[in-house]
C-alpha positions in Angstrom: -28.8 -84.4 -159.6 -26.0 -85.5 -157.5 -26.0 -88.8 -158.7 -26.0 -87.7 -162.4 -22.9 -85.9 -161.4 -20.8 -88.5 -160.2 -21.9 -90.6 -163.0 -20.4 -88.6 -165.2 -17.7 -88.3 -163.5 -17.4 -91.9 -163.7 -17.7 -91.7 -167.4 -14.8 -89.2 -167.6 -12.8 -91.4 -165.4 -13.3 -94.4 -167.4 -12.3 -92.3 -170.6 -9.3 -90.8 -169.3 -7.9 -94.2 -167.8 -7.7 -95.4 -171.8 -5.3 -92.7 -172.5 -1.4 -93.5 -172.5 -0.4 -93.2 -168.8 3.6 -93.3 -168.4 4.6 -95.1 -165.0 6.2 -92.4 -162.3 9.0 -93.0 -160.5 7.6 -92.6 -157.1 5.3 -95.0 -155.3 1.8 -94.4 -153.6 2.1 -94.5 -150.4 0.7 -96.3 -147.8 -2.2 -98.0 -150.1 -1.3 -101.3 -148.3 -2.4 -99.9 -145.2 -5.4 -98.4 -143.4 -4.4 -95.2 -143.5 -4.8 -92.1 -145.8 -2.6 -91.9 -148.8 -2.7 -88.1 -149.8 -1.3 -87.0 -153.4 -0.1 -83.3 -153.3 1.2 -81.6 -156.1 0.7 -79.2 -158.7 -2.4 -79.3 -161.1 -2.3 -81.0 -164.0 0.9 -83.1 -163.0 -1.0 -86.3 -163.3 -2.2 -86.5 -159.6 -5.5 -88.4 -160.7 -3.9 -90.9 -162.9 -1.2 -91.3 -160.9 -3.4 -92.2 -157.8 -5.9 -94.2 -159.8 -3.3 -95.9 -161.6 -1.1 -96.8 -158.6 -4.1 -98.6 -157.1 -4.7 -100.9 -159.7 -7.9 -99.4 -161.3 -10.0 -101.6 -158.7 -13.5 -101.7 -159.3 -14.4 -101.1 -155.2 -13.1 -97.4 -156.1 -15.4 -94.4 -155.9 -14.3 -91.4 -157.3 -15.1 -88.0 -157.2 -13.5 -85.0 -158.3 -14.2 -81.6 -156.0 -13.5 -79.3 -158.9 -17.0 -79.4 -159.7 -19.0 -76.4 -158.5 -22.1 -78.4 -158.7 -20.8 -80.2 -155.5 -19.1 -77.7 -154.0 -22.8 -76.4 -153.2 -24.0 -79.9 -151.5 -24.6 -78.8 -147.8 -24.8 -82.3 -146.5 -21.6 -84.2 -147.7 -23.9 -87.7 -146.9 -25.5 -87.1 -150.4 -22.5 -87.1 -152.1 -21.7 -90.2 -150.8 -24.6 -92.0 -151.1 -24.6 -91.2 -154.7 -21.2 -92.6 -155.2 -22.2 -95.8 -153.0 -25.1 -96.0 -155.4 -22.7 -95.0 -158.5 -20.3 -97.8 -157.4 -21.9 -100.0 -155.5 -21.1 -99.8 -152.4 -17.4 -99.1 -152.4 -14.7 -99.8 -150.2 -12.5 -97.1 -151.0 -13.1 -93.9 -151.8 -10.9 -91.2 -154.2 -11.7 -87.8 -153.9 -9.7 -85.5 -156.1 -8.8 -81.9 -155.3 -10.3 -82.2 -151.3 -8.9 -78.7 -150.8 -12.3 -77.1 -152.4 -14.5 -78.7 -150.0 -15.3 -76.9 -146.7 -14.1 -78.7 -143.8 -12.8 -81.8 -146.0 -10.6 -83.0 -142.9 -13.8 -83.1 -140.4 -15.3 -85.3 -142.9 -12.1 -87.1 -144.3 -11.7 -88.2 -140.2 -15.0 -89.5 -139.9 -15.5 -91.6 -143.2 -12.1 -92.9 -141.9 -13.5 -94.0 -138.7 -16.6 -95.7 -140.7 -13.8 -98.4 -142.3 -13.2 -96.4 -145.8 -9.7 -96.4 -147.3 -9.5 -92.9 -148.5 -7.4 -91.5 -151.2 -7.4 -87.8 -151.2 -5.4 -86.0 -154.1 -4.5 -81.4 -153.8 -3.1 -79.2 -155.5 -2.8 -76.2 -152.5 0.5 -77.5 -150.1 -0.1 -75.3 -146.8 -3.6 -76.1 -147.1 -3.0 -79.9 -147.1 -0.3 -79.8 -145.1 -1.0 -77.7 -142.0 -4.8 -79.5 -142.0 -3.1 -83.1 -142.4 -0.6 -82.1 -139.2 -3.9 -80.8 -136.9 -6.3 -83.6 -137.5 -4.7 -86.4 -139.6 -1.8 -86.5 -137.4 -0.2 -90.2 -137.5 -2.8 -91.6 -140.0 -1.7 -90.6 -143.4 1.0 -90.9 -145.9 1.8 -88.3 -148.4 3.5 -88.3 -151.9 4.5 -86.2 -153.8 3.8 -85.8 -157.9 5.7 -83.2 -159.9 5.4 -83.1 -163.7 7.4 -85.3 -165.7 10.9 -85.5 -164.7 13.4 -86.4 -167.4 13.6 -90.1 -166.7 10.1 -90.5 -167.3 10.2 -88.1 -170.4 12.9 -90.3 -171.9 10.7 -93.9 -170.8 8.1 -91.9 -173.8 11.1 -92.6 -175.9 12.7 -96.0 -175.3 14.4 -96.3 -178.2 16.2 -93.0 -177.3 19.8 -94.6 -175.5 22.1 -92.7 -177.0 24.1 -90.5 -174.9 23.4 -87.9 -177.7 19.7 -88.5 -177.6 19.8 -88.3 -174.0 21.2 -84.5 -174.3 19.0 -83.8 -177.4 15.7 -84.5 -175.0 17.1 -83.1 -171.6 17.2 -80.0 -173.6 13.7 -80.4 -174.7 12.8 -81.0 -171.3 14.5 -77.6 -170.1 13.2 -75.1 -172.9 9.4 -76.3 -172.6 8.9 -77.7 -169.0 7.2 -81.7 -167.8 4.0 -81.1 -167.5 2.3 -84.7 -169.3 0.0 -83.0 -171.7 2.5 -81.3 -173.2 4.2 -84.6 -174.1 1.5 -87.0 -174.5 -1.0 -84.9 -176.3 1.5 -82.7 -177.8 0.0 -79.1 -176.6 1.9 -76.1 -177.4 3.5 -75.0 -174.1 3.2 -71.5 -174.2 -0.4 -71.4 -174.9 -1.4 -74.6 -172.5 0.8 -73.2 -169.5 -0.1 -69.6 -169.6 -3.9 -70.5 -169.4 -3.0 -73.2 -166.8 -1.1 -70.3 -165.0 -3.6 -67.6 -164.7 -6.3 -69.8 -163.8 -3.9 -71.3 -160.8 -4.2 -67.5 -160.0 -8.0 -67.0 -160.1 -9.0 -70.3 -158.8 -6.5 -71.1 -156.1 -5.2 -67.9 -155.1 -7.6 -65.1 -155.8 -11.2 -66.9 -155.3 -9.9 -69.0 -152.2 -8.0 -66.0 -150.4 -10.5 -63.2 -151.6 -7.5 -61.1 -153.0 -8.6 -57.8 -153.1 -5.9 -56.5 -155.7 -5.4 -59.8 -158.1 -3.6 -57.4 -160.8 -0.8 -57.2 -158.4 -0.9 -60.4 -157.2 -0.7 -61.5 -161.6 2.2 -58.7 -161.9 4.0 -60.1 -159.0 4.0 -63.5 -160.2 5.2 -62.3 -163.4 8.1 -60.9 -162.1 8.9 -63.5 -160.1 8.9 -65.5 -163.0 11.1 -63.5 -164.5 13.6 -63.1 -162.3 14.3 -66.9 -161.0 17.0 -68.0 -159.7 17.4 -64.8 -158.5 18.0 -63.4 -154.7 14.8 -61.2 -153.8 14.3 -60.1 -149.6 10.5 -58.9 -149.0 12.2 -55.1 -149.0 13.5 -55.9 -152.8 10.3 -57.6 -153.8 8.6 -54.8 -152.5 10.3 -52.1 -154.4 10.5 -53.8 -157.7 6.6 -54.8 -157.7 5.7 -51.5 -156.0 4.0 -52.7 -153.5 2.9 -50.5 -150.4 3.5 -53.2 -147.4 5.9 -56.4 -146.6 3.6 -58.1 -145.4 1.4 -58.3 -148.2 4.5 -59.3 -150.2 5.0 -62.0 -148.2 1.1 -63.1 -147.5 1.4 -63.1 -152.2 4.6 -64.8 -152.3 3.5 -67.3 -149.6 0.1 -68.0 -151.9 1.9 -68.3 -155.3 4.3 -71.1 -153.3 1.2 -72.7 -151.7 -0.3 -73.1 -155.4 3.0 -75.2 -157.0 3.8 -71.9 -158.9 7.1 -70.8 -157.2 9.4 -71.9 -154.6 12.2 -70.3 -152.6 15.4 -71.2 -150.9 16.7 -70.1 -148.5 20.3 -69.1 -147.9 22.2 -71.2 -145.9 23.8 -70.3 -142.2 24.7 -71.7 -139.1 23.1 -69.6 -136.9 18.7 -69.6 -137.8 18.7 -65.5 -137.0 20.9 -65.0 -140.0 19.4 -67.2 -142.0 16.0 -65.5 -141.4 17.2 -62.6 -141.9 19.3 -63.1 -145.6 17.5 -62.9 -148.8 15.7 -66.1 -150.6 16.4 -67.3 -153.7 13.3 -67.8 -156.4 12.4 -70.9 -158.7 9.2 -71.8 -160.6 7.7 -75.2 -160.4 8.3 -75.7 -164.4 10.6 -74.4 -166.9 7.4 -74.1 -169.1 5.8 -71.9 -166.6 8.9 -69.3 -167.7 8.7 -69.9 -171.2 5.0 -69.1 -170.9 5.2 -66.0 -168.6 8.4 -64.3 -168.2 9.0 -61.2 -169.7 12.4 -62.0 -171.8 14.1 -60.7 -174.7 16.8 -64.0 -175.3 16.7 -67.8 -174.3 17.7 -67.6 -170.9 19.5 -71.2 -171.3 21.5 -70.6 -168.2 18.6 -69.5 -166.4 16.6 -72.3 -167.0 19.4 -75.1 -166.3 19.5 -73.9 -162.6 15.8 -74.1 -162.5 15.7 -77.5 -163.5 18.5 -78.6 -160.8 16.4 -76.8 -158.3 13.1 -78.5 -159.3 14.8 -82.0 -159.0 16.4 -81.2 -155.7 13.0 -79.7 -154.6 11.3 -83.3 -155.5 14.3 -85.0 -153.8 13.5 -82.4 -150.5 10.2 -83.6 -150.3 10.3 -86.9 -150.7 12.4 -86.7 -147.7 15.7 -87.1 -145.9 17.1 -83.4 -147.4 17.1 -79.9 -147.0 18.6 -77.4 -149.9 20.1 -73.9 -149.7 22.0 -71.7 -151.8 24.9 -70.1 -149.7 26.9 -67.0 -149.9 30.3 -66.0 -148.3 31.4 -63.1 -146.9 33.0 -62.0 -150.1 29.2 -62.7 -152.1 30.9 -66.0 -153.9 27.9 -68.3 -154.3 27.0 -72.0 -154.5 24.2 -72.0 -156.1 23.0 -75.1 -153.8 24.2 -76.3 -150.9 22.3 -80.0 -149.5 22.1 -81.0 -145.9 21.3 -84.6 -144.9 20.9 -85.5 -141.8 21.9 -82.6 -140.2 25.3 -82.8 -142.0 26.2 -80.8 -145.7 26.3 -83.7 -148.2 27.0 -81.7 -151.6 28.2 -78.2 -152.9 26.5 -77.9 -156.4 27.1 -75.6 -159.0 25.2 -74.8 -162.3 27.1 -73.8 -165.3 25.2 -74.3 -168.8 29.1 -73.4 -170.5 32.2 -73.5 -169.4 34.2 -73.0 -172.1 35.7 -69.8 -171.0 38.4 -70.1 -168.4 37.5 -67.7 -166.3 34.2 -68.6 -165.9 35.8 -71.9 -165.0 37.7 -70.4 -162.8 34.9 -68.4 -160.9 33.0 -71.8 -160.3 35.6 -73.6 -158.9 36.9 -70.7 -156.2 33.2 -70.5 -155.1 33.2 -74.3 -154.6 36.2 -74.7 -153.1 36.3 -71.9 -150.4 32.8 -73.0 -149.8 34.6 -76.5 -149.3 36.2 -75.3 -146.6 34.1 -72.7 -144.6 31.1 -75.8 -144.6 33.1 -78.6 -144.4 32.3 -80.6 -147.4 34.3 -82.8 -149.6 31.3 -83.2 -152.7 31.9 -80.8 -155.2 29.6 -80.6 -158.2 29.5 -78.6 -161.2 26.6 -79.8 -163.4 27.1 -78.4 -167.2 25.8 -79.0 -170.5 28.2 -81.4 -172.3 31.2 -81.3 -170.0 32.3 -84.3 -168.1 35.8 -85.2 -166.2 36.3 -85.3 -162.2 39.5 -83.1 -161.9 42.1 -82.6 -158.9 42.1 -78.8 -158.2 44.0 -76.4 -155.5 43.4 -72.8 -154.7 45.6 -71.1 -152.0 46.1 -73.9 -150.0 42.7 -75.3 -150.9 42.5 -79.6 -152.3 39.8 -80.8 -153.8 37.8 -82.9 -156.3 35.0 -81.3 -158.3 32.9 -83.3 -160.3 32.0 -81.7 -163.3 28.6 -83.9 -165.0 26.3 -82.9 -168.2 22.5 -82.4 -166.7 21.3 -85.2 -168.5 23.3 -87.6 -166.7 22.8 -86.5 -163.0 18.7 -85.9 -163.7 18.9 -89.4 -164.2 21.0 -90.1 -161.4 18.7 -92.1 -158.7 18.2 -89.7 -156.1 
């Protein structure tokens, strides 16, 4: 039976590789070594064809995909792979795809390592991976990172799509339904396709792993959430609005919707780590589709959804290394909406504004940038907009300054 399994996997495999794959703009890494190379991201962001296309297709690949139940119920892992050796003859390396559903995976994963396989091991659950991968895979893997489409490789579906005007017309696109690449490719409607993606991230990767013993909460918690992004929650706020009875299941739910790709938060940023452990967090989603699917709203949200994409590049930027991002308050409650540190040293002050046409709203960005400026001791100013560009010379009360004001399409495709 096993054997029939992973045959069939094969087939699917083979089937799937046919389709239109669009090259990422991240690199596997460490497939040129001897070492694990570990995918993490969020399901369906292309993990598996990222992975399988990023090592060439080679024949001396097994694969096999842990979302199957079927295999999930093998007690002794050696049968699965002696029916992949059988499957494909005797292979040198070996994929296996979601590795967080198997019991133990990294006792295993070690061992097979030891035996001379090159494994490739793609998740979808980040403290799972990542707390395993830093007790027993400790200086013998490689991870990368694979988000859904960003909107350079959105625009390489379109190559004949140069104009600047083009450019905007599909960055919009890209913020009103989200990157995940079957809602490009195969043209699925985005509400339907990410609500059901959504609630089953909830059943299988949050409720059925974790044994959540009130899953409508947990669903009307992440609901609000994605509401409410880009907004500043504590554990007391999220408590009150969800009506929950204890912090500490607020944050045990919030910590399982961020370990699933869902939602991410950011902190707010402080010198001193008491404060910042102590200020409020602000939320994002993974995927502007994941709103557009879930939230409960009543108009576009444009605004809303701007920020969120800035924060999901910066998030992709943050883990492929080398950055940290915060949002950061003054004493007054001006905001930057984020702040990046590099190297322990604040790099940029960025601002989100979908419009700013009014002057006061103008107004209101720049003050927030530029007394920020000063308190952190940072030079880059940033306001990214829809359509507005034009570096200007500013002063406030004493304050000099350049701010950089840049349409969204043109600093997502900014190298990073």
């Amino acid at each position: 039976m096993i054997q029939n399994i992973i045959a069939g996997q094969k087939v699917e495999l083979e089937r799937r590789l046919q389709e239109k794959y669009v090259p990422r703009k991240t690199e596997l890494k460490g497939f040129d070594t001897d070492l694990i190379s570990v995918v993490i991201g969020p399901r369906r962001a292309g993990k598996s064809f990222f992975t399988m296309h990023s090592a060439g297709q080679k024949a001396e690949i097994g694969y096999v995909n842990f979302d199957e139940e079927r295999l999930l119920r093998v007690d002794n892992f050696d049968e699965i792979i002696s029916a992949v050796r059988a499957v494909y003859s005797d292979p040198k390396i070996l994929f296996f795809d979601e590795i967080q559903n198997v019991s133990q995976w990294e006792i295993i994963v070690n061992r097979l390592h030891r035996d001379g396989y090159k494994l490739l091991l793609t998740g979808s659950n980040s403290h799972l991976l990542s707390s395993d991968l830093a007790t027993h895979l400790t200086g013998r893997h490689y991870c990368t990172y694979v988000f859904p489409f960003s909107l350079p490789e959105i625009m390489s579906l379109f190559p004949h799509s140069e104009t600047s005007f083009d450019s905007q017309q599909r960055c919009f696109e890209y913020v009103m339904k989200g990157g995940f690449p079957e809602v490009w490719i195969k043209n699925y409607d985005p509400g339907e396709y990410l609500s059901a993606l959504f609630d089953s991230i909830i059943l299988k990767d949050i409720v059925k792993r974790y044994h959540v013993r009130f899953p409508n909460a947990l669903t009307d918690l992440a609901q609000i959430l994605i509401t409410n992004i880009t907004g500043e929650f504590s554990t007391t706020s999220i408590q009150k609005i969800a009506n929950f009875n204890s912090i500490h299941t607020v944050a045990k739910y919030l910590g399982y919707l961020e370990e699933a790709f869902l939602l991410f938060s950011i902190p707010r940023f402080s010198y001193k780590i008491s404060e910042q452990k102590k200020a409020g967090i602000k939320i994002y989603c993974y995927d502007n589709g994941y709103f557009q699917a879930k939230a409960f709203k009543f108009s576009p949200n444009t605004g809303k959804l701007f920020e969120n994409a800035v924060a999901i590049e910066l998030k992709r930027r943050e883990l492929e290394g080398g950055s940290k991002i915060f949002y950061f308050k003054n004493q007054k409650q001006e905001e930057v909406d984020f702040v990046v540190l590099q190297e322990m040293k604040i790099t940029k002050l960025i601002q989100v504004c979908y419009s700013i046409t009014e002057q006061k709203v103008k107004e209101r960005e720049i003050r927030s940038l530029m007394k920020a400026s000063t308190e952190l001791q940072c030079k880059r100013m940033i306001v990214i907009t829809n359509d507005y560009e034009q570096k200007e010379e500013h002063k406030w009360f004493g304050i000099e300054g350049e701010i950089e004001f840049i349409p969204l399409w043109k600093w997502l495709r900014q190298p990073s």
